[in-house]
ZAMARGU-4260 file (C-alpha; in steps of 0.2 Angstrom, whole numbers, plus 5000, padded with zeros to 4 digits):
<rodrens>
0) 4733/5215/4607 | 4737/5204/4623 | 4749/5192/4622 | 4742/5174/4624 | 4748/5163/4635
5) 4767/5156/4633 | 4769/5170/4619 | 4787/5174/4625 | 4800/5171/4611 | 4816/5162/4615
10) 4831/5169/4618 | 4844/5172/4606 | 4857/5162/4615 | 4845/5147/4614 | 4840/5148/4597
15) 4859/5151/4593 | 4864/5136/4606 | 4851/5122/4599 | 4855/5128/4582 | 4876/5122/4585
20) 4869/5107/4592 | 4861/5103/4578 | 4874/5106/4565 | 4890/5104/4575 | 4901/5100/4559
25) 4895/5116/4552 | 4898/5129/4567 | 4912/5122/4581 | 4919/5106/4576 | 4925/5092/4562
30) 4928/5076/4560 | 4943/5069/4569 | 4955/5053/4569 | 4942/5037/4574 | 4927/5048/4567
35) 4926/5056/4582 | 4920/5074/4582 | 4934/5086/4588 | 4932/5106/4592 | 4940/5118/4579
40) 4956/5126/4584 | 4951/5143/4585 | 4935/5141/4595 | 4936/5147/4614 | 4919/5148/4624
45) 4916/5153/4641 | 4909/5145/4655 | 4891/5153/4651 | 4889/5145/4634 | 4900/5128/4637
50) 4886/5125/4652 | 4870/5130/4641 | 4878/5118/4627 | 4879/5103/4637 | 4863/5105/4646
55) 4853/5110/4630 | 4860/5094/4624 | 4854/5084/4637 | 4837/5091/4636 | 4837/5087/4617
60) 4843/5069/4618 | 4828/5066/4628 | 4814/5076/4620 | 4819/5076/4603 | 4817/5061/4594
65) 4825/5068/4577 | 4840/5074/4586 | 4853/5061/4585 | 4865/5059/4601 | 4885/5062/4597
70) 4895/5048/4605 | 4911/5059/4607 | 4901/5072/4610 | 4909/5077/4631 | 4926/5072/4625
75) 4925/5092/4617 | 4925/5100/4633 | 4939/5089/4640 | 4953/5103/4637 | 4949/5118/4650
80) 4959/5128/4638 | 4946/5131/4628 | 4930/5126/4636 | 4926/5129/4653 | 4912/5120/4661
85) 4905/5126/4678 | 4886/5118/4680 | 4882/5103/4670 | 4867/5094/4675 | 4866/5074/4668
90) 4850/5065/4669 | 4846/5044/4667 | 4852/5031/4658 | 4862/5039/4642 | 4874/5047/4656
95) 4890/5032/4655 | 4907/5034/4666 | 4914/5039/4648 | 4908/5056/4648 | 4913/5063/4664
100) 4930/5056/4662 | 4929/5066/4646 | 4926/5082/4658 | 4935/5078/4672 | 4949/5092/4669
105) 4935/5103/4671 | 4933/5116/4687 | 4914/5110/4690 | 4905/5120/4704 | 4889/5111/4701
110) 4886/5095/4696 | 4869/5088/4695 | 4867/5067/4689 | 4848/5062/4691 | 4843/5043/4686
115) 4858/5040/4678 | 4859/5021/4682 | 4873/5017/4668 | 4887/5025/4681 | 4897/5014/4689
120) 4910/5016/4702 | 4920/5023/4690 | 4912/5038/4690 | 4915/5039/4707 | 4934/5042/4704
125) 4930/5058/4691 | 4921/5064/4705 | 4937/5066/4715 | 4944/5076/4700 | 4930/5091/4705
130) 4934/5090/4723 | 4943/5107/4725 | 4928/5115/4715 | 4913/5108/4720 | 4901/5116/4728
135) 4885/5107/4724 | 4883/5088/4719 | 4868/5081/4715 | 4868/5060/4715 | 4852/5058/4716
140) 4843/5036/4711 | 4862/5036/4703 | 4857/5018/4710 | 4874/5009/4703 | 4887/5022/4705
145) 4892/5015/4722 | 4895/4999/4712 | 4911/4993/4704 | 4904/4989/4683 | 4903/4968/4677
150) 4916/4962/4691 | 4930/4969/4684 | 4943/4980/4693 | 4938/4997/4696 | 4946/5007/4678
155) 4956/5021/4686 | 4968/5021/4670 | 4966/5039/4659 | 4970/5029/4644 | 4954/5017/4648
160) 4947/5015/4630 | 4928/5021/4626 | 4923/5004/4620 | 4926/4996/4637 | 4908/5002/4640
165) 4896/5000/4628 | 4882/4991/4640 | 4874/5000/4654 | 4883/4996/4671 | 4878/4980/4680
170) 4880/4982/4700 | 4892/4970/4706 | 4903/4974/4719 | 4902/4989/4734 | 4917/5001/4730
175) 4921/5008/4748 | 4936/5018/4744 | 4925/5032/4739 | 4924/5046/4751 | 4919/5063/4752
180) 4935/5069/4757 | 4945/5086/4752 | 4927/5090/4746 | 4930/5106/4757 | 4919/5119/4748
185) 4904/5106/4743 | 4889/5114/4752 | 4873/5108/4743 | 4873/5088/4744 | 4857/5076/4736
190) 4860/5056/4738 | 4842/5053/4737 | 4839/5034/4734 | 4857/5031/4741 | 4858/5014/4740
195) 4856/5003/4759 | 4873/4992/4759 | 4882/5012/4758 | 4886/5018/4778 | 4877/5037/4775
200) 4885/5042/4789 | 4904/5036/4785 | 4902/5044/4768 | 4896/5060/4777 | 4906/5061/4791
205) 4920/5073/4781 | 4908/5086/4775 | 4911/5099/4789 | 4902/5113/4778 | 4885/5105/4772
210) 4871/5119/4773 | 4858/5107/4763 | 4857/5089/4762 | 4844/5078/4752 | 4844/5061/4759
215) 4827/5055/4752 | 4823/5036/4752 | 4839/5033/4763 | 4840/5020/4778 | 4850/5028/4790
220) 4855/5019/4804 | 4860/5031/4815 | 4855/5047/4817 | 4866/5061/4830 | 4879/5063/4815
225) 4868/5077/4810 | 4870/5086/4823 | 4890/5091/4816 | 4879/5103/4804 | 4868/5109/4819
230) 4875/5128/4815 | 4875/5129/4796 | 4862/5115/4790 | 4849/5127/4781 | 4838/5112/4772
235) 4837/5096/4777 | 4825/5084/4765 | 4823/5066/4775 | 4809/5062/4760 | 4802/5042/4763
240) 4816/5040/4779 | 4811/5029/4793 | 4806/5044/4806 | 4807/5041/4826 | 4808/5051/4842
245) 4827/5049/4842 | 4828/5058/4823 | 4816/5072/4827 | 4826/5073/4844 | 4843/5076/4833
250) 4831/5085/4821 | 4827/5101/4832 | 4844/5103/4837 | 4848/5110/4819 | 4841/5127/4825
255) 4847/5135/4809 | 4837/5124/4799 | 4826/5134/4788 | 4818/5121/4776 | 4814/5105/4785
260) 4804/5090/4772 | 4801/5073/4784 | 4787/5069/4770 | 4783/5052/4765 | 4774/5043/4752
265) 4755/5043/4760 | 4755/5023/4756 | 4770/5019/4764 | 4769/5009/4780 | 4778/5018/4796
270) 4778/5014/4815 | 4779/5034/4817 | 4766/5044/4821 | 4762/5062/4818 | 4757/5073/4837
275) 4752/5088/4841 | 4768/5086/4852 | 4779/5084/4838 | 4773/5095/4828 | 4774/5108/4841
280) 4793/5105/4844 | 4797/5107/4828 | 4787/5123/4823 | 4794/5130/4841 | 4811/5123/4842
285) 4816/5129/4823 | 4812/5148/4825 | 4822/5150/4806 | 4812/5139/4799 | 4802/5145/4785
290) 4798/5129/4775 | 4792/5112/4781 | 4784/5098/4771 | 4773/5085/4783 | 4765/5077/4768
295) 4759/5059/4769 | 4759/5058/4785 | 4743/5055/4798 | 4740/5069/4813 | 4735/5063/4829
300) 4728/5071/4844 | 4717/5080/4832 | 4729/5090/4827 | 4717/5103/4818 | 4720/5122/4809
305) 4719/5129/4827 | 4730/5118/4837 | 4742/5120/4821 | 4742/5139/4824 | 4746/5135/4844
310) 4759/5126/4837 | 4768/5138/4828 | 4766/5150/4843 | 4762/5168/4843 | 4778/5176/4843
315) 4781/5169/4826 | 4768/5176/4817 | 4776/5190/4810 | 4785/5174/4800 | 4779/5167/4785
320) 4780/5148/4784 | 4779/5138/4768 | 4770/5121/4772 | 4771/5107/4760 | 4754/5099/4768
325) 4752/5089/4749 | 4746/5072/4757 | 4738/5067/4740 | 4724/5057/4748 | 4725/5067/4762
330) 4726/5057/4779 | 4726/5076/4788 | 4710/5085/4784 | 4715/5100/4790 | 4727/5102/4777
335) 4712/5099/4765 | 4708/5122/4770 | 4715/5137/4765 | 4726/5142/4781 | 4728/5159/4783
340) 4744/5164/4789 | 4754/5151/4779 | 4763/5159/4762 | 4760/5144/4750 | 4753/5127/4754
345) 4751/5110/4742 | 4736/5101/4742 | 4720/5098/4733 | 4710/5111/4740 | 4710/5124/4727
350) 4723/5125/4707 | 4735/5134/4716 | 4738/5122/4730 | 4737/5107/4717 | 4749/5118/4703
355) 4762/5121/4717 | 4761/5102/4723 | 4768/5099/4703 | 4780/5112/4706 | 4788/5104/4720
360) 4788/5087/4716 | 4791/5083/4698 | 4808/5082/4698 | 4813/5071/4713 | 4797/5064/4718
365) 4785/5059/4701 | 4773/5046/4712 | 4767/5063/4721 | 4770/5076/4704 | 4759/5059/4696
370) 4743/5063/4709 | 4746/5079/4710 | 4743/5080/4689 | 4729/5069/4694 | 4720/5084/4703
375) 4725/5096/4690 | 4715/5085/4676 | 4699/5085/4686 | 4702/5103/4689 | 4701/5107/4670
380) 4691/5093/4666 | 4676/5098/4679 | 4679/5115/4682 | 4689/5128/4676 | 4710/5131/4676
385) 4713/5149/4679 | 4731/5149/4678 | 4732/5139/4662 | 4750/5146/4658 | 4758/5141/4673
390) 4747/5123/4673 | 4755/5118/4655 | 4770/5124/4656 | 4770/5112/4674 | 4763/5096/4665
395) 4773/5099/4648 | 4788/5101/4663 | 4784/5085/4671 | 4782/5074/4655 | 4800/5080/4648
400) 4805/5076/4665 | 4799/5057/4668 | 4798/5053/4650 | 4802/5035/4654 | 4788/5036/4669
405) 4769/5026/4662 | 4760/5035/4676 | 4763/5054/4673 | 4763/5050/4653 | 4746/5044/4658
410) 4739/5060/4669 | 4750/5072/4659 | 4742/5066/4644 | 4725/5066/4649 | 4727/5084/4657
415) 4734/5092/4642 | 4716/5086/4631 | 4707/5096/4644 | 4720/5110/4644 | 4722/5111/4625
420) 4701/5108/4622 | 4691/5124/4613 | 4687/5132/4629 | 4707/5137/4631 | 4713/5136/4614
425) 4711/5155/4611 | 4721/5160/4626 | 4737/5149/4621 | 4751/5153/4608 | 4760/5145/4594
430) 4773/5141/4601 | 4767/5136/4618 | 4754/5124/4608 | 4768/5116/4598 | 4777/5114/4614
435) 4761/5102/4618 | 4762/5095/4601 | 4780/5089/4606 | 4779/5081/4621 | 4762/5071/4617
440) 4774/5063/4602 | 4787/5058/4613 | 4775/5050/4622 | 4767/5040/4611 | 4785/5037/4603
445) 4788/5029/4619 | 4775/5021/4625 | 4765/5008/4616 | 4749/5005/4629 | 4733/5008/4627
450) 4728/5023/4637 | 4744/5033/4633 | 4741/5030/4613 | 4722/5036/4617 | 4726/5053/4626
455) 4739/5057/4613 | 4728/5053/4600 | 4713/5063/4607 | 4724/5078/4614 | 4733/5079/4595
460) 4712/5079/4590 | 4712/5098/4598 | 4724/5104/4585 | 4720/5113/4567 | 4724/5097/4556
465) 4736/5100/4544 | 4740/5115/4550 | 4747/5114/4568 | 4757/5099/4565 | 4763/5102/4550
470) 4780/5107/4558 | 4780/5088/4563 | 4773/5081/4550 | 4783/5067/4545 | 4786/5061/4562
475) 4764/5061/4569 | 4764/5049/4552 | 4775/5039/4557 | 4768/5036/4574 | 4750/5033/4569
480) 4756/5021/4555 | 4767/5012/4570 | 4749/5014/4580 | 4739/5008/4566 | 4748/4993/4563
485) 4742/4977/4573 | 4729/4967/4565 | 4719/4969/4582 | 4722/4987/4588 | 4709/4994/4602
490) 4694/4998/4592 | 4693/5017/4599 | 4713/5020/4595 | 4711/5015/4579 | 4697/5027/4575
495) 4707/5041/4581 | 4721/5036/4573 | 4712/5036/4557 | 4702/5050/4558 | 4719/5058/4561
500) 4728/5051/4547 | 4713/5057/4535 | 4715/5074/4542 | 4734/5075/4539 | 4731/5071/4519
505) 4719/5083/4517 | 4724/5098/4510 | 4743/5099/4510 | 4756/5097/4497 | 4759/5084/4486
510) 4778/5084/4492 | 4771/5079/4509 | 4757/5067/4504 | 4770/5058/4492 | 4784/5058/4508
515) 4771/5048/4520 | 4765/5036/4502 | 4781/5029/4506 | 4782/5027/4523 | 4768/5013/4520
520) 4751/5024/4523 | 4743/5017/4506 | 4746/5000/4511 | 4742/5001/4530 | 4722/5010/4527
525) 4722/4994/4513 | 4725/4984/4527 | 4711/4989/4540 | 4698/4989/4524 | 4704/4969/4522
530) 4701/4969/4540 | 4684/4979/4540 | 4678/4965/4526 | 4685/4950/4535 | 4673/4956/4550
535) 4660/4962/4538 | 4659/4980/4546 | 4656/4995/4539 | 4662/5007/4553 | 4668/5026/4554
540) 4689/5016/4551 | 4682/5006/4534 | 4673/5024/4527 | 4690/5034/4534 | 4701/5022/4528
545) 4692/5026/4512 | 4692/5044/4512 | 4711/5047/4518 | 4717/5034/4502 | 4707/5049/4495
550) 4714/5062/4500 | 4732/5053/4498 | 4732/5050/4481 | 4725/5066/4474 | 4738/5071/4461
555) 4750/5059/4468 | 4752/5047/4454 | 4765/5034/4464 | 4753/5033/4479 | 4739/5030/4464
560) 4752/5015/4460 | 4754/5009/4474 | 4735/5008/4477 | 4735/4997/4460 | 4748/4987/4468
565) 4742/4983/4486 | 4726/4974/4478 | 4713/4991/4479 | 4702/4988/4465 | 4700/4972/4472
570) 4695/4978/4487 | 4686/4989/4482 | 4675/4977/4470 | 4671/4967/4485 | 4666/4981/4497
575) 4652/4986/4485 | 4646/4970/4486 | 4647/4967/4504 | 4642/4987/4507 | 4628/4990/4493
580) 4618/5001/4502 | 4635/5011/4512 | 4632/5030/4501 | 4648/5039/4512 | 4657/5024/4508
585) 4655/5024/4488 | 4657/5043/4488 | 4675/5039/4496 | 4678/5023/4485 | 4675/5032/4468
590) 4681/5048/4473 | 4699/5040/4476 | 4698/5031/4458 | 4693/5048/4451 | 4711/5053/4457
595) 4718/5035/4446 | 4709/5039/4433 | 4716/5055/4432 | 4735/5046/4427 | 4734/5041/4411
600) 4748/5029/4413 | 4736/5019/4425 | 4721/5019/4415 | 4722/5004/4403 | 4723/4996/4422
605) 4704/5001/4424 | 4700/5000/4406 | 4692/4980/4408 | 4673/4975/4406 | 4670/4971/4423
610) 4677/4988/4431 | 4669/4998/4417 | 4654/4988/4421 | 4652/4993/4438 | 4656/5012/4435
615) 4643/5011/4422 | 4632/5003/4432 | 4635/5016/4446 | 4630/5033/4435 | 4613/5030/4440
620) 4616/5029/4460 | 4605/5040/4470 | 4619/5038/4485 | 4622/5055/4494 | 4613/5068/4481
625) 4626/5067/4464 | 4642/5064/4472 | 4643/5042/4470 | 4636/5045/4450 | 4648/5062/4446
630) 4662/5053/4453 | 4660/5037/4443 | 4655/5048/4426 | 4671/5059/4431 | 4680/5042/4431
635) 4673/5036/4415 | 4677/5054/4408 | 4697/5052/4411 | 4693/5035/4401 | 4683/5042/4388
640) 4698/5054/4385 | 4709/5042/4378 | 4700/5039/4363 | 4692/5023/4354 | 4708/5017/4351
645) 4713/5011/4369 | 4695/5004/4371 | 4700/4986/4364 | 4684/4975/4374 | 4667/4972/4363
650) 4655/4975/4380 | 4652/4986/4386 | 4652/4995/4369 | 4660/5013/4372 | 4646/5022/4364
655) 4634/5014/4375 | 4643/5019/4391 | 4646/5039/4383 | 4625/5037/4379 | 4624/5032/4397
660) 4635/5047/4406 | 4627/5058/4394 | 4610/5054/4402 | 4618/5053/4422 | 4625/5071/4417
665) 4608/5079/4411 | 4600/5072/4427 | 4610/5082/4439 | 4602/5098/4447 | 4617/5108/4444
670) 4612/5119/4460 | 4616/5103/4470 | 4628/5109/4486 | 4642/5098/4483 | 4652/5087/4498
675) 4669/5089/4490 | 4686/5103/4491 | 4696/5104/4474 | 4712/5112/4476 | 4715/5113/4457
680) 4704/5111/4441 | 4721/5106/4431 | 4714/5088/4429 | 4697/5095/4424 | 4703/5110/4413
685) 4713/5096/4403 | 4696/5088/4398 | 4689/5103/4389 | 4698/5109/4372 | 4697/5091/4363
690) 4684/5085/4352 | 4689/5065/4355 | 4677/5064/4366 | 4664/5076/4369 | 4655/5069/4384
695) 4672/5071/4395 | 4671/5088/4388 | 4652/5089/4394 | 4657/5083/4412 | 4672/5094/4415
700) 4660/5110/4410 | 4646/5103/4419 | 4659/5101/4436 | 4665/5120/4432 | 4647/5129/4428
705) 4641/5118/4446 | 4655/5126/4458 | 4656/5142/4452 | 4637/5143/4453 | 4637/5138/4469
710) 4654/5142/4478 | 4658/5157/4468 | 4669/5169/4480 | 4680/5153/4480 | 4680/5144/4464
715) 4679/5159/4452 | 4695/5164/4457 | 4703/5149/4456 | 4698/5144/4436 | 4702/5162/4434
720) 4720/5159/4440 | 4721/5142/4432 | 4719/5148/4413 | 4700/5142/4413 | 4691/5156/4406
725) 4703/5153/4391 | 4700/5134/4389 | 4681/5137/4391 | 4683/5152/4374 | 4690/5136/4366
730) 4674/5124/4371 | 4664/5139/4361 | 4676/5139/4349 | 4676/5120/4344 | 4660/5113/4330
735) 4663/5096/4340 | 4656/5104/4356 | 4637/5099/4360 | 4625/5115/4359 | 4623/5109/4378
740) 4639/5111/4382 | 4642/5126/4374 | 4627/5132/4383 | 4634/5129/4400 | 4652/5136/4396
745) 4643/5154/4391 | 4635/5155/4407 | 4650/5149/4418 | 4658/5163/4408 | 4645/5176/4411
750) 4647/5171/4432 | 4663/5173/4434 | 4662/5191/4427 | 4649/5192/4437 | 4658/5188/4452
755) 4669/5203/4450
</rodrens>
């Protein structure tokens, strides 16, 4: 059999790393002085597994809603002794000065901090610590590191208390004792989104040994300090900086350059302009360069496929460029082509193009990763994704990474509906499809608008409900109860949610239907049904609403009580009257007080004129075939079954309303195909052997001789395992059984053996 897409397993050493994170106290550590968690004496890891810890951690404190963050959690690899950190990378807000004091004994050769806003200057001071070990840094929209915290002098103590800094850092000050340094091996260097009162090239001017440096979003003021890496600088990213003549000047001087990105947002204004002239002296004057990324920008002098050929001039064509041409609304229709000669281009002509725009933008760029999912939604949407694999696991990529970013939540989860539809599904694995599953909750964790909760809701639509989300069952409750609770939710939310809510009740465990009874989902579908009546509306959320209280209580006696409790036999009283003629939405009504009934502590609660009226009343509905008049007989059978005794009102007169079902139940064709899923005859079975009540005893044969008659390869099997065939030898067995009902227990009998 092929593997389906995403089928690979993890690895041991994440499953064992995730599985130490998750019970830390068990495995490496125990609770210290200050209830801080400290690492067992006799645990000693290497580099390889102290780096997979901390970077697994990061990745679940942002993704994993159910994982609960550790606050001492760094301050366990501050003792190199035992832990050896070596490539740590940190991303947004979470991140405080704290934490890499805690690691700052560490040798660090890579350190990467993306987003992380609550670091202040003091961070700046742990950097130092790493100095002599560094060899790639990472400081990228670390927008308030440059910034002494609240006004207060810069904490250089190592005694400084955790709980100086409990709030995010707020910029005050420029710290301009940073500098770079003794930073001698340091060779990879990002300060993308540096902010504009910091002098980039005083800060750079020490860094002698550079060969790639990300300076995205800077203002720079000058421009020939570059050239003192003209004979090691291999990448050069000037992402969203002002260009001009004198930059590309100093530009092509660093001939060893062999990634060059002088990209820009395609809506951002610039006096620069894109030439055939400039273009040619950068393709001709960089003969190492193998990557270049002109995105955004607008080509003059008709700068089209030919002349970009001319450009790179013959003797290079042996080379293979890799042109990042993604201009997202593309100013440059020539990049709009397949361009032969080129190794991989971005850009919306084709998947491939659009799938490799994802790649190379989602982590440092999310407005172009946000068009660039745009592309890929029309893509599957319209047309057809060949690469599905590699498209998921670039969106699920992109939401993990921008978790906090409305824009790709929106695209990402419109492009997993199409990804995850029918037309893929059988092409995608377990775990690949719960990866899906994942990521669409943390969304709809975080955001509370509109369009995100309707993607979510419609992508979790493509799933096998219970089934694929039963691994996070408790928590997709949760969030459609959060969803479902305004009083003026957008109409076409709260029908997905609902139908959602009505799938996730149906057929699963009592344990699971009990666990989301209390989380408040009896009282919140009571609440849209008092809703639906105040608008007078009987719509597909007042007949789901109906059928998921249904499916909720079914042998759940305390969601049955709390039914009682939140006013639903009032509610339902005054949705017959305002819905007489609604047939789904009194199949649904008495099916759910089929399941009340069924609890014979909450009986004597229907046992009053008016509701006995009323099912009375309703064993001679015509709604949907049988189903409205065998649900309110089934109701009155439960009744019945308690004996004369209980039955303490003059009218209705109990022998009338027996005389009454009696008649309902001869009426039935008992070849009617029925619109209901038992998972258990246990509360039919207990009706049989008793002679208190004979016509409860007709109805619960009547319901058995009816679905093994018709549904035989699943129903016979199921009385069969249930002790049935027993309790029906006792029906025949009894003088107080009716000759009718002894009748139809011979022939159910007589078709289950039959059936084997």
């Amino acid at each position: 059999m092929a593997a389906k897409a995403g089928d690979n397993p993890d690895s041991l050493m994440t499953l064992a790393t995730v599985f130490c994170l998750r019970n830390l106290r068990k495995t490496m550590c125990y609770q210290g002085s200050r209830n801080k968690l400290q690492l067992r004496s006799d645990i000693f890891l290497p580099s390889e597994i102290c780096d997979k810890l901390v970077n697994t951690y990061m990745e679940l404190v942002h993704t994993d809603s159910n994982f609960e963050p550790e606050e001492s959690f760094f301050q366990l690899f501050s003792d190199p002794r035992s832990t050896r950190l070596t490539r740590v990378q940190l991303r947004e807000d979470f991140v405080r000065d704290r934490d890499l004091e805690a690691i700052k004994k560490q040798d660090l050769i890579e350190l990467h901090l993306t987003y992380c806003n609550s670091l202040s200057s003091r961070s700046l001071k742990t950097l130092t610590s790493f100095r002599e070990t560094l060899v790639s840094l990472c400081l990228f929209s670390c927008s308030n590191i440059f910034y002494r915290q609240g006004g207060a002098p810069l904490a250089c103590n190592e005694d400084t208390e955790d709980d100086e800094e409990e709030s995010p850092a707020s910029r005050q000050a420029l710290d301009t004792n940073f500098s770079f340094q003794g930073f001698n091996r340091l060779r990879l260097l990002n300060l993308g989104g540096l902010s504009d009162e910091v002098d980039a090239e005083t800060l750079l001017k020490p860094l002698r040994s550079l060969t790639s440096l990300d300076l995205s979003n800077v203002q720079l003021l000058g421009t020939t300090f570059l050239t003192q890496w003209k004979d090691r600088l291999a990448s050069l990213v000037l992402y969203n900086v002002d260009l001009s003549e004198e930059l590309v000047s100093t530009v092509v001087e660093l001939v060893n350059l062999r990634h060059l990105d002088i990209s820009r947002e395609s809506r951002r204004t610039s006096k620069f302009k894109m030439t055939r002239k400039i273009l040619t002296a950068i393709v001709q004057r960089l003969l190492n360069l193998v990557s270049l990324d002109i995105s955004g920008h607008i080509m003059l002098d008709n700068c089209t496929v030919p002349h970009f050929e001319e450009a790179m001039g013959r003797p290079r064509t042996h080379e293979d460029i890799h042109y990042m041409t993604n201009n997202h609304n593309f100013c440059c229709p020539a990049f709009n082509v397949s361009v032969s000669g080129l190794f991989q281009v971005t850009g919306s002509k084709n998947e491939d193009q659009v799938l490799n725009a994802i790649e190379a933008y989602t982590e440092f760029r999310p407005e172009l990763a946000h068009r660039a999912i745009n592309q890929l939604f029309d893509i599957a949407r319209i047309q057809h994704c060949g690469q599905l694999l590699r498209a998921l696991q670039l969106v699920i990529a992109a939401l993990k990474c921008h978790k906090y970013d409305k824009s790709i939540q929106v695209t990402g989860s419109a492009a997993l509906f199409y990804l995850t539809n029918t037309e893929y599904r059988s092409d995608q694995s377990v775990r690949l499809r719960r990866e899906v599953i994942e990521v669409v909750l943390n969304g709809m964790e975080q955001y509370q608008e509109v369009t995100v909760q309707r993607n979510c809701c419609l992508t979790l639509c493509n799933f096998s409900i219970p089934e694929e989300l039963e691994f996070q069952y408790s928590r997709v409750n949760q969030l459609l109860l959060k969803i479902l609770e305004p009083a003026r939710q957008d109409e076409s939310i709260q029908r997905i949610a609902v139908h959602l809510c009505n799938a996730l009740v149906c057929q699963v465990d009592n344990h699971h239907k009990e666990a989301v009874g209390k989380m408040g989902f009896v009282k919140t579908m009571l609440n849209l049904i008092q809703k639906k009546l105040q608008d007078r509306m009987c719509d597909q959320v007042m007949e789901f609403s109906w059928s998921a209280l249904w499916n909720i209580t079914d042998e759940t006696p305390d969601n049955c009580q709390m039914f009682l409790n939140c006013r639903g036999m009032s509610l339902f009283l005054e949705c017959l009257q305002e819905f007489p003629d609604k047939q789904e939405l009194h199949r649904n009504m008495l099916g759910l007080l089929g399941n009340v009934a069924e609890v014979k502590a909450l009986r004597p609660q229907l046992l009053t004129p008016q509701f006995i009226t009323v099912f009375s009343n309703l064993l001679d509905s015509k709604a949907d075939g049988i189903e409205v008049s065998y649900n309110a007989c089934g109701v009155l059978s439960h009744i019945m079954f308690d004996g004369p005794d209980v039955w303490s009102m003059e009218e209705p007169r109990r022998d009338a309303v027996m005389d009454k079902m009696w008649d309902a139940i001869q009426s039935w064709d008992v070849s009617s195909r029925r619109n209901i899923n038992y998972r258990s005859f246990e509360p039919i079975l207990r009706l049989l052997p008793q002679s208190i009540s004979p016509v409860s005893q007709h109805w619960a044969t009547w319901a058995l001789y009816n679905l093994v008659s018709v549904y035989p390869s699943k129903y016979c099997p199921l009385l069969i395992k249930e002790g049935g065939v027993g309790l029906l030898e006792k029906v025949l067995e009894l003088e107080s059984s009716q000759p009718e009902t002894k009748e139809m227990a011979r022939t159910c009998e007589s078709k289950i053996g039959s059936s084997f």
